[in-house]
C-alpha positions as a Markdown table, in Angstrom:
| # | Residue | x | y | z |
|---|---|---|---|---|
| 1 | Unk | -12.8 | 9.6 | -15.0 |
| 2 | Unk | -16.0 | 7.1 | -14.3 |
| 3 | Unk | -18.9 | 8.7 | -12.3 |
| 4 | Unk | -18.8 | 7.6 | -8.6 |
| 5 | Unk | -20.2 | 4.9 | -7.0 |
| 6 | Unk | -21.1 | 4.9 | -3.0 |
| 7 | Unk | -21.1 | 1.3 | -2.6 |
| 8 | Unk | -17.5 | 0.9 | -1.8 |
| 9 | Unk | -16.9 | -2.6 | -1.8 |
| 10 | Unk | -13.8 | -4.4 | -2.2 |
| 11 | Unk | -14.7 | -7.8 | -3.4 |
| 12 | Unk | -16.7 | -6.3 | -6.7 |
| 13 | Unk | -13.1 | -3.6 | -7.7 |
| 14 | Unk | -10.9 | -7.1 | -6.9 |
| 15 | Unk | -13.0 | -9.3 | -9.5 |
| 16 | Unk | -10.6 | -12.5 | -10.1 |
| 17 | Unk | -7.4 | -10.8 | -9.4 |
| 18 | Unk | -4.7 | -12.5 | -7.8 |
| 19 | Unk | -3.0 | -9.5 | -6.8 |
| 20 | Unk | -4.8 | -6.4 | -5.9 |
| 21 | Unk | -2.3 | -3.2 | -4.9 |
| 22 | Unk | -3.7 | -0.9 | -2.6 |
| 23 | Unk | -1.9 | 2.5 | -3.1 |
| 24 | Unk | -2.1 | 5.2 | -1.0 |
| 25 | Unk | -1.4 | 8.9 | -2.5 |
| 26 | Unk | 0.4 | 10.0 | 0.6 |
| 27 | Unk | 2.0 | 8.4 | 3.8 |
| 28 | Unk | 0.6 | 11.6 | 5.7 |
| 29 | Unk | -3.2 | 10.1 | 5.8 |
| 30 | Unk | -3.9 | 7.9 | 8.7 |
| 31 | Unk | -7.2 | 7.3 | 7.2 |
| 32 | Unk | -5.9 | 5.4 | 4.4 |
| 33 | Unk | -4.5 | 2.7 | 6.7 |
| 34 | Unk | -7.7 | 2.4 | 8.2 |
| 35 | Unk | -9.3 | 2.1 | 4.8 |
| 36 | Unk | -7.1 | -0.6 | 4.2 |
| 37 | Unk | -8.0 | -2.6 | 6.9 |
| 38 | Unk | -11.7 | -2.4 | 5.6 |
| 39 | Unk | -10.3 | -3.9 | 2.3 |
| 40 | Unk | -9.0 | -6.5 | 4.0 |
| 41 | Unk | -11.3 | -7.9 | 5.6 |
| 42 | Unk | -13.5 | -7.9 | 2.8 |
| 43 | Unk | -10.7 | -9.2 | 0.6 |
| 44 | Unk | -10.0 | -12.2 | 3.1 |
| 45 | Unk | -13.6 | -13.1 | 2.3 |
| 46 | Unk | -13.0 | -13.2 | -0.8 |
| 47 | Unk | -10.0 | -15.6 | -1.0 |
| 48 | Unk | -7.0 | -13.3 | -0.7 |
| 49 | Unk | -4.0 | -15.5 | 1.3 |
| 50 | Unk | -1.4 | -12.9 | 1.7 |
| 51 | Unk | -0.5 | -9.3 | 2.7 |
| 52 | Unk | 2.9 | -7.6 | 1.5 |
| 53 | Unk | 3.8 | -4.3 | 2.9 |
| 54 | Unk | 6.2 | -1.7 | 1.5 |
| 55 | Unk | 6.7 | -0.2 | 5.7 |
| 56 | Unk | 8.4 | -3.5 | 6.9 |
| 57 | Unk | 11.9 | -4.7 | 5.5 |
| 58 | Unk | 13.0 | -8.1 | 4.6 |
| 59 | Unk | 15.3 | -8.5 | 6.9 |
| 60 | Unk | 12.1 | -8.5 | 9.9 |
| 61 | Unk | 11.0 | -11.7 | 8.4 |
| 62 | Unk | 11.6 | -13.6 | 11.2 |
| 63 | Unk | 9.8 | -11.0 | 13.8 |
| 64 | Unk | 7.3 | -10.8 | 11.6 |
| 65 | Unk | 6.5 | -14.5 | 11.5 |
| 66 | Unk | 7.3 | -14.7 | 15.1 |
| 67 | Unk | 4.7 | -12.4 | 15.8 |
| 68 | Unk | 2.2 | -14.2 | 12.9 |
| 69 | Unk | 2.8 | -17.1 | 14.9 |
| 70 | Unk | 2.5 | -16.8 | 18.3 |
| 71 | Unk | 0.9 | -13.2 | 18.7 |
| 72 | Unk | 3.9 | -11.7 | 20.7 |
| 73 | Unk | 6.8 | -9.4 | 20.0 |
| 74 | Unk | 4.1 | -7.2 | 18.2 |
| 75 | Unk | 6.1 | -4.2 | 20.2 |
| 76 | Unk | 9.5 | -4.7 | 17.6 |
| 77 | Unk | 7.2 | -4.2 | 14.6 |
| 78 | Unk | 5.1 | -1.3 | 16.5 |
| 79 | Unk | 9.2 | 0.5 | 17.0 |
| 80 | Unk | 10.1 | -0.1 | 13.9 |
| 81 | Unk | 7.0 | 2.2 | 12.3 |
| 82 | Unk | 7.5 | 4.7 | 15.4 |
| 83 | Unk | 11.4 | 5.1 | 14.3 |
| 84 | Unk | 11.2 | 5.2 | 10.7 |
| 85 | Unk | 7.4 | 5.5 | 9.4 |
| 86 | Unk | 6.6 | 9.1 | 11.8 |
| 87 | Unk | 5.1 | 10.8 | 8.8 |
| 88 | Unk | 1.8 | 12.2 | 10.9 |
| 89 | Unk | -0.2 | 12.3 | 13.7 |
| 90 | Unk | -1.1 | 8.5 | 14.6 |
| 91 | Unk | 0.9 | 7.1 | 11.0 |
| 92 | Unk | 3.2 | 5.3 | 12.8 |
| 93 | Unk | 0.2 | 3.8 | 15.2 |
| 94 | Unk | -2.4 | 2.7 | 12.1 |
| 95 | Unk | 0.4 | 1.0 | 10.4 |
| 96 | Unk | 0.8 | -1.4 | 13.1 |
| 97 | Unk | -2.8 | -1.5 | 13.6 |
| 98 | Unk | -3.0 | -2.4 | 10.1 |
| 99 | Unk | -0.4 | -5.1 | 10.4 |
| 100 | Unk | -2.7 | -6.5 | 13.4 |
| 101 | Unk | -5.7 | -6.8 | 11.1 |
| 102 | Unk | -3.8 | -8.6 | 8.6 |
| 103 | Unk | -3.2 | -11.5 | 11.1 |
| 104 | Unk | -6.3 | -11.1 | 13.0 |
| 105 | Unk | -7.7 | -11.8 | 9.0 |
| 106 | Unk | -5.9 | -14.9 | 8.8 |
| 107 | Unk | -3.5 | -13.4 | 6.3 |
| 108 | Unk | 0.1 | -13.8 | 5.9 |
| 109 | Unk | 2.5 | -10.8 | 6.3 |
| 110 | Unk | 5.0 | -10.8 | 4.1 |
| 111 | Unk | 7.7 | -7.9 | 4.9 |
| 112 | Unk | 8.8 | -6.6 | 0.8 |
| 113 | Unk | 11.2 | -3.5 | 1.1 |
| 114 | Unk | 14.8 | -2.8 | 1.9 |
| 115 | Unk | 16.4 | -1.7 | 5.0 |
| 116 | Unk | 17.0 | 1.9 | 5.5 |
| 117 | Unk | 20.8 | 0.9 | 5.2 |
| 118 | Unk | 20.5 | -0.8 | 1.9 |
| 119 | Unk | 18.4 | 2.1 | 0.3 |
| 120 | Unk | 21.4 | 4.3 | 1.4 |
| 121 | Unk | 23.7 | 2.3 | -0.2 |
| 122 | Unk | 22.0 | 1.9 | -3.7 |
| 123 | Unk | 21.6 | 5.9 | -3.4 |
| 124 | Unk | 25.6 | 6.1 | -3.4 |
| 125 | Unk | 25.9 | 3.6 | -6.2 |
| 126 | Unk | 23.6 | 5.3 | -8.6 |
| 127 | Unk | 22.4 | 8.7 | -8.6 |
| 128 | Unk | 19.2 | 10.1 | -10.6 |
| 129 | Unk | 20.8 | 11.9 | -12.7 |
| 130 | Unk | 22.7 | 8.6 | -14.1 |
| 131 | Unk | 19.3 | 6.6 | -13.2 |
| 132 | Unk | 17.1 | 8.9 | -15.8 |
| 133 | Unk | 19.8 | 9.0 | -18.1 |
| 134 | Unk | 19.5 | 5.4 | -18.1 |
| 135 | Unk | 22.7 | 4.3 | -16.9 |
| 136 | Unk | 21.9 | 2.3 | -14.2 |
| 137 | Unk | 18.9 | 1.9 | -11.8 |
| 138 | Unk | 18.1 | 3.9 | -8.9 |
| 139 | Unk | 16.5 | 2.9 | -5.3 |
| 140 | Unk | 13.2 | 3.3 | -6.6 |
| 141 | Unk | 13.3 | 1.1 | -10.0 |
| 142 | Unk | 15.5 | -1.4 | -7.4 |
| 143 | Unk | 13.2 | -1.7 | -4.5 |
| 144 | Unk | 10.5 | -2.6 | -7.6 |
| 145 | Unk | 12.1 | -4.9 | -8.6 |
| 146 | Unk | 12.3 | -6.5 | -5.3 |
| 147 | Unk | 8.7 | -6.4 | -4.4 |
| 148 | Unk | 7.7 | -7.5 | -7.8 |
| 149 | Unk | 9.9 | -11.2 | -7.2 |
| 150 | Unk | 8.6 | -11.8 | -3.8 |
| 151 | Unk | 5.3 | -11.2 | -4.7 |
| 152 | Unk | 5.5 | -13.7 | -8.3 |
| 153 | Unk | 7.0 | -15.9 | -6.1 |
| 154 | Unk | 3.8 | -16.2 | -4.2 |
| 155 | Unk | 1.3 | -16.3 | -6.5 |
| 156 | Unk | 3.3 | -18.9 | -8.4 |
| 157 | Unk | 3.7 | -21.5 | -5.1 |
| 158 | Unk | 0.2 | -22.1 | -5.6 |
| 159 | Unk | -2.7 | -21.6 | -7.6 |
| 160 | Unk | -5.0 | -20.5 | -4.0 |
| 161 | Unk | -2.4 | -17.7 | -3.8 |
| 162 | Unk | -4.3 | -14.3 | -4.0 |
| 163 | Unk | -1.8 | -11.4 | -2.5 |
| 164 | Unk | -3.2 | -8.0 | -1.4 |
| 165 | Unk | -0.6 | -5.6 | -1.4 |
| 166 | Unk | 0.2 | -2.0 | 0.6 |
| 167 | Unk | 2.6 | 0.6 | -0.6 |
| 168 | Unk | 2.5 | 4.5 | -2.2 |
| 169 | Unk | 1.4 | 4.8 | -5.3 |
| 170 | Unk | 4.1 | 5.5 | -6.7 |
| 171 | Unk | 5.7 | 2.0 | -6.7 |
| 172 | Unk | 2.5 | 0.5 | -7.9 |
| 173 | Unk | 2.5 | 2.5 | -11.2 |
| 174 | Unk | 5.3 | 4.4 | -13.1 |
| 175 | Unk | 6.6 | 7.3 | -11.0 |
| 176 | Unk | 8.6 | 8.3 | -13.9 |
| 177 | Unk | 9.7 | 7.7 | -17.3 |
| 178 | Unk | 12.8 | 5.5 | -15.9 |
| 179 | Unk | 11.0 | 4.2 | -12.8 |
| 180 | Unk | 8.8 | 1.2 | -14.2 |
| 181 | Unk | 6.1 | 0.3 | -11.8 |
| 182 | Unk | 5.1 | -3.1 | -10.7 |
| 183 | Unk | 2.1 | -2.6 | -12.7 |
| 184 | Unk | 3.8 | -3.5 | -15.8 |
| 185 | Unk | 6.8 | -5.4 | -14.0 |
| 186 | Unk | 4.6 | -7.8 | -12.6 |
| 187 | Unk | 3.0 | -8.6 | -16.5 |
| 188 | Unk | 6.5 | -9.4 | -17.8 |
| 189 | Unk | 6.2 | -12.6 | -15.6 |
| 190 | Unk | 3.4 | -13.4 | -16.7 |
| 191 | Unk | 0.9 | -12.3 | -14.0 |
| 192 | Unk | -1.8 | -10.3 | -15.5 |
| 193 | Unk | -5.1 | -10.2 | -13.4 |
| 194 | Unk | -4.1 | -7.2 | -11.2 |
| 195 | Unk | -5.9 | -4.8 | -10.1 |
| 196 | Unk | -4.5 | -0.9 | -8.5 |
| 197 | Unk | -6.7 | 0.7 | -6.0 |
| 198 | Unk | -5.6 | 4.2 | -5.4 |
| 199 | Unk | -7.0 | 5.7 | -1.8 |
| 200 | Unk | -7.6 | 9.8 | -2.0 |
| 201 | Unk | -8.9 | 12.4 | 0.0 |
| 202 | Unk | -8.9 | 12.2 | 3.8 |
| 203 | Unk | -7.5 | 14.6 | 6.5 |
| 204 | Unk | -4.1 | 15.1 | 6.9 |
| 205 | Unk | -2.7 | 16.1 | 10.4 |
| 206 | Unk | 1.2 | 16.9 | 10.9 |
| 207 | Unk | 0.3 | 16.4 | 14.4 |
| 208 | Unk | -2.6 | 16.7 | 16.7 |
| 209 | Unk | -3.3 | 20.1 | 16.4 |
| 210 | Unk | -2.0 | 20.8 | 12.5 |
| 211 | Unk | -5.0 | 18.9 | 10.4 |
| 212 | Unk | -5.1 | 20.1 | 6.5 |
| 213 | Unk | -7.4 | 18.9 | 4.3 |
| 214 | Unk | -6.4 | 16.1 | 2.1 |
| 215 | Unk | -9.0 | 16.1 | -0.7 |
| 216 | Unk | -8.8 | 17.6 | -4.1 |
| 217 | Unk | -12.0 | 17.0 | -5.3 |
| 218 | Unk | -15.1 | 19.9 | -5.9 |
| 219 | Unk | -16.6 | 21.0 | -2.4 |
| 220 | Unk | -19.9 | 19.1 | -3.0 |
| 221 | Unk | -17.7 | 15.9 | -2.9 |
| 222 | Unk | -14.7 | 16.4 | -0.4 |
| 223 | Unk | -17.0 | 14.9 | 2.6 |
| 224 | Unk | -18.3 | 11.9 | 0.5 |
| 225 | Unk | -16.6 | 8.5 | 0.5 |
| 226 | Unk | -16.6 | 6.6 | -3.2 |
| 227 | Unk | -15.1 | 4.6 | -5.3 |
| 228 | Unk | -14.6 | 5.1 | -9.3 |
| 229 | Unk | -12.6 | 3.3 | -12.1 |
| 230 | Unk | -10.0 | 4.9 | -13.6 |
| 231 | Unk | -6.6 | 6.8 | -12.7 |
| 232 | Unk | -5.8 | 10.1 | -14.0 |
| 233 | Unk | -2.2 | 9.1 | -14.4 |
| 234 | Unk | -0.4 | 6.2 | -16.2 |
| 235 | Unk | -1.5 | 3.0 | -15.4 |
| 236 | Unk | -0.9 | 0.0 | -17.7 |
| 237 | Unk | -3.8 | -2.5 | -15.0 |
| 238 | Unk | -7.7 | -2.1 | -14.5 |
| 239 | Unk | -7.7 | 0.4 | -11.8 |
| 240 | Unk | -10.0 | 2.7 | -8.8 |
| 241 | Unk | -9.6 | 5.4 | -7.0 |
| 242 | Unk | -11.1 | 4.6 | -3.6 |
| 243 | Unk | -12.4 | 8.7 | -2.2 |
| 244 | Unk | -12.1 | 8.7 | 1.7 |
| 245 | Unk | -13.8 | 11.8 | 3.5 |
| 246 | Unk | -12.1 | 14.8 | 5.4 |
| 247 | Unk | -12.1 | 13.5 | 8.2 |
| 248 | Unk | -9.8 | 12.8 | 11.0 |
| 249 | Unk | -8.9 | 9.8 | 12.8 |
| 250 | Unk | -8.8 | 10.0 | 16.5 |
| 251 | Unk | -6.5 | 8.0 | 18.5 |
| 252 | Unk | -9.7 | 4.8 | 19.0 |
| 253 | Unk | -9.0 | 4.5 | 15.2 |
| 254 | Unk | -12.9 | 4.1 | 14.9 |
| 255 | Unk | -13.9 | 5.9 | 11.6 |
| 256 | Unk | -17.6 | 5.9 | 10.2 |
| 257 | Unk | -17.6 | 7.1 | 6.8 |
């Protein structure tokens, strides 16, 4: 891995990409959310047009556009992280914060993943046994596949298209040997300025009172927020690991790191 750099700054790891993935390592971390709202304003600066998140389904377009629209019915997206995005304390509450920056930004939401009912029913048609045996493709390799059309689709409607994109990591890069990522999906049709920025570190709280520390770096750097190039796992785009501190978010959201 490159040395780190404290200048964290958005615009420089983005260069000329027209699709920059933001991965975070966990869905436990509220502090990752927040980070990404730092990216995009800094990205919206820079040119970026859309933002596609994994935590909202397809089949919310129309919500979500009402809501990109006219500012009301925010509530319907705010349930829809509180029933089925609960992972930690405050998750469910910087996701829709984070969905609120994206249109404050001037940035168009774009809804990518599956219902929980559809994911349930590609589970039954192919199991991972018969997915890593190659046989047919699992949930994962499916939902890629998804994401990876809606966002071409995009970037090809027009040459000003620059997407930012919010998901685990694992959907950005391979997850395993038979679960291609939309790293490399999203080269097969031809888009190949991409850039993967991996968020790490932070504080993890279960709830308000269960907080466990999120970093895996040495001591001297588990309070320090960085970026550095690189991924210490397969990655087939230019790609950063952006290093948030241990440090929890309180309910205000304000974090100064």
């Amino acid at each position: 891995m490159n040395k780190i750099n404290t200048d964290v700054n958005y615009k420089t790891m983005a260069g000329n990409a027209r699709l920059v993935m933001l991965g975070e390592s966990n869905h436990n971390t509220a502090g990752y959310k927040y980070e990404a709202i730092k990216a995009i304003k800094q990205l919206k600066a820079a040119g970026f047009t859309h933002f596609a998140i994994e935590m909202l389904p397809q089949s919310m377009k129309e919500q979500v556009a009402f809501y990109q629209r006219t500012g009301k019915g925010f509530e319907v997206i705010q349930r829809y992280f509180n029933d089925n995005w609960a992972w930690g304390y405050l998750v469910p509450h910087a996701y829709g914060e984070l969905v609120k920056a994206a249109r404050t930004a001037g940035l168009k939401i774009v809804a990518l993943d599956m219902t929980l009912d559809q994911m349930a029913s590609l589970d039954a048609a192919c199991s991972s046994d018969n997915a890593e045996a190659g046989i047919c493709k699992d949930t994962h390799s499916k939902r890629n596949d998804s994401w990876t059309n809606n966002i071409v689709s995009i970037i090809k409607e027009s040459t000003q298209h620059r997407v930012l994109a919010f998901m685990h990591r694992w959907h950005a890069v391979e997850a395993a040997s038979y679960q291609e990522g939309i790293d490399t999906l999203i080269q097969k049709q031809g888009i190949h300025n991409v850039v993967f920025i991996d968020f790490i570190g932070g504080m993890l709280c279960l709830t308000e009172n269960d907080c466990r520390e999120g970093s895996a770096e040495d001591t001297p750097l588990k309070q320090q927020y960085f970026y550095r190039e690189g991924f210490p796992y397969k990655s087939a785009i230019k790609s950063f690991q952006v290093h948030i501190p241990e440090k929890r978010v309180n309910s205000d959201g304000e974090l100064q790191w």
